[in-house]
C-alpha positions in Angstrom: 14.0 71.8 42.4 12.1 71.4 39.3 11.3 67.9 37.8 11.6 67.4 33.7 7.7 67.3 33.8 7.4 70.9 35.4 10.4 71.9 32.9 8.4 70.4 29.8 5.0 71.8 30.8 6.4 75.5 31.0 8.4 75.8 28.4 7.3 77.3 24.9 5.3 75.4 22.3 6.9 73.9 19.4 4.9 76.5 17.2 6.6 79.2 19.1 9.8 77.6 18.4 9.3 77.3 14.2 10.0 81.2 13.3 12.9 81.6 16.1 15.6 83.7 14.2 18.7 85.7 14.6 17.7 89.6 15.9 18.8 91.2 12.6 17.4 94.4 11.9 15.4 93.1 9.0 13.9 90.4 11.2 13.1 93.0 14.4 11.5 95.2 11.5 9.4 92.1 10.3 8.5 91.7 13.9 7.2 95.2 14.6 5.6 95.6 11.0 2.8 94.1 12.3 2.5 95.8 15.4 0.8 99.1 14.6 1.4 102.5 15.8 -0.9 105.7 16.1 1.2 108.6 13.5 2.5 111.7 14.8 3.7 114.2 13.3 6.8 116.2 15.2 8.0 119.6 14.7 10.8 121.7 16.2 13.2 124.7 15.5 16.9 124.8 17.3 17.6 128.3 15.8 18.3 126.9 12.4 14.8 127.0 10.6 12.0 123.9 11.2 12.4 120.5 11.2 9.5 118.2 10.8 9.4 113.8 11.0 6.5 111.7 11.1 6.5 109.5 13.8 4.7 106.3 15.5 6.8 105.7 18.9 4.8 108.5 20.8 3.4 107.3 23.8 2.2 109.0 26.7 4.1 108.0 30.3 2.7 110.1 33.1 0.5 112.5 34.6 1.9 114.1 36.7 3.5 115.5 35.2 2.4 115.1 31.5 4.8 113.3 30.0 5.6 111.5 26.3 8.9 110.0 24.6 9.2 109.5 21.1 12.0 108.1 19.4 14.1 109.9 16.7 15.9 107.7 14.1 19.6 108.5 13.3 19.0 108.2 9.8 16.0 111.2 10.0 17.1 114.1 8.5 15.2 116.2 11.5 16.8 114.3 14.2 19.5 117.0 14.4 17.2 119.8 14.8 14.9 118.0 17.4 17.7 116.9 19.7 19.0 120.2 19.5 15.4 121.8 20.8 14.9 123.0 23.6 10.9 122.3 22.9 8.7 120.2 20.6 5.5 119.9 19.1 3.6 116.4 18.6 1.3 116.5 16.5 -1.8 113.3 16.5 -3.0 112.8 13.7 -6.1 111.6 12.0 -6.9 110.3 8.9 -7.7 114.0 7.3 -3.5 114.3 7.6 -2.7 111.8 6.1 -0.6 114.0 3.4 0.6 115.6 6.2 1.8 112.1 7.4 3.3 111.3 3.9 5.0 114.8 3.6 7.2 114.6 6.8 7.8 111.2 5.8 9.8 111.9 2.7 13.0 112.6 2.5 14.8 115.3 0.4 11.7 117.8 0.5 11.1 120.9 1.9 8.4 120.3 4.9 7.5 123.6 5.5 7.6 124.7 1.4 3.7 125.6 1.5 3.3 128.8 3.8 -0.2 127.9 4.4 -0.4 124.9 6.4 1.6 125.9 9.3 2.6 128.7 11.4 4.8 129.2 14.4 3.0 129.2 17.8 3.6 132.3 20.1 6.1 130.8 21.6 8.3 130.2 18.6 7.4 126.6 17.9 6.4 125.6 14.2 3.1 123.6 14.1 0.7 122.5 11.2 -2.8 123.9 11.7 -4.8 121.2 10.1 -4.0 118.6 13.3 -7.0 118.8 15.0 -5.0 117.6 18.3 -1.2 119.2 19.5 0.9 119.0 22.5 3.8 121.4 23.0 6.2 119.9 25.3 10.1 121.0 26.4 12.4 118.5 26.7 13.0 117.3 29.8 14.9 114.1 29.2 17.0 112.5 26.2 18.4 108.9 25.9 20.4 107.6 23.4 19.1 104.0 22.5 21.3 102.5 19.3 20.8 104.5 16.3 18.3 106.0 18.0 17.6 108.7 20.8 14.5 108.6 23.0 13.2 112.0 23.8 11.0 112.6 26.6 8.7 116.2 26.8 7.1 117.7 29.7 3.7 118.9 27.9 3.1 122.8 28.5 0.2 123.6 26.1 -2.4 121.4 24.2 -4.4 122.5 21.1 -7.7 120.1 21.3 -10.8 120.7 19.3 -13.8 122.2 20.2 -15.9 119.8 22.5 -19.4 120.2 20.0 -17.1 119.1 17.4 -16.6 115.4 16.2 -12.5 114.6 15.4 -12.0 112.2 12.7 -10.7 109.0 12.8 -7.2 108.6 14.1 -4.4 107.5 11.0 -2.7 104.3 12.4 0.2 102.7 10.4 0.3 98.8 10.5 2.4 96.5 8.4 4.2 99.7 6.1 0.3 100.7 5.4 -1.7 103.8 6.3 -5.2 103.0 8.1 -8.2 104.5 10.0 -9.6 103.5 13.4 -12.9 103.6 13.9 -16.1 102.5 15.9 -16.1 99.6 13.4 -13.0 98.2 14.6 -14.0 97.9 18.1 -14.5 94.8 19.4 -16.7 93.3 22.4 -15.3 93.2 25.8 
């Protein structure tokens, strides 16, 4: 049995308290905004051309096997394409993509317009050639969550660069902002 003291000294502060709202999707936006998320870039074709999204809910979950999700918007012009994949390529960008980034992005444009900056993989799979780091993945899971679906690959190949050469500094997206990691942001442990 717990006594009112015990109740009082575990329970949140009053500053905690002060911004409590209603989950509205503006609010749980406002609440992720600043929470920031490496970018990705995610490409696909079903049989129907390539589809391209930029993303930051890729995380890695396993191993073994290699594993990631990502999440796929309903409101993503590309969604129907990558759901309908049997494979997928993520693309982790740095800051030299960040155009890239802004591209797949943007709704209403053709992703794939300029013939030069990407090219299909042997195995089919479109993929832009200036992200220094790529996973190819099939799909080995899918979840619908909301508006959203959760997607979960199996990674079969990964494009990494050279070892004697440096990789920029990943793009990160915080509070509806583009930004750079770097050795200046770390911080003592």
């Amino acid at each position: 049995m717990h006594t009112n003291s015990t109740l009082t000294a575990n329970a949140a502060p009053s500053s905690a308290l002060r911004g409590l709202r209603e989950v509205s999707p503006d609010a749980f936006k406002a609440a992720f905004r600043n929470h920031p998320g490496g970018v990705a870039v995610i490409t696909a074709d079903a049989g129907h051309g390539p589809a391209a999204l930029t993303a930051t809910s890729v995380i890695s979950v396993s191993l073994a096997p290699p594993l990631l999700v990502f999440s796929l918007s309903a409101m993503s012009s590309s969604t129907a394409t990558l759901r309908a994949a049997k494979t997928a390529v993520v693309h982790l960008l740095t800051v030299d993509e960040l155009e890239l980034a802004k591209l797949c992005a943007t709704s209403g444009v053709d992703r794939f317009a300029d013939c030069s900056t990407w090219s299909r993989l042997p195995t089919g799979e479109p993929f832009f050639h200036s992200a220094p780091v790529w996973i190819r993945g099939k799909v080995v899971g899918e979840m619908v969550a909301g508006d959203s679906a959760v997607i979960a690959l199996e990674a079969l190949d990964v494009g990494l660069p050279p070892a004697d050469k440096p990789v920029p500094e990943p793009l990160v997206y915080h509070n509806r902002t583009w930004h750079r990691l770097g050795s200046y942001s770390t911080l003592p442990s």
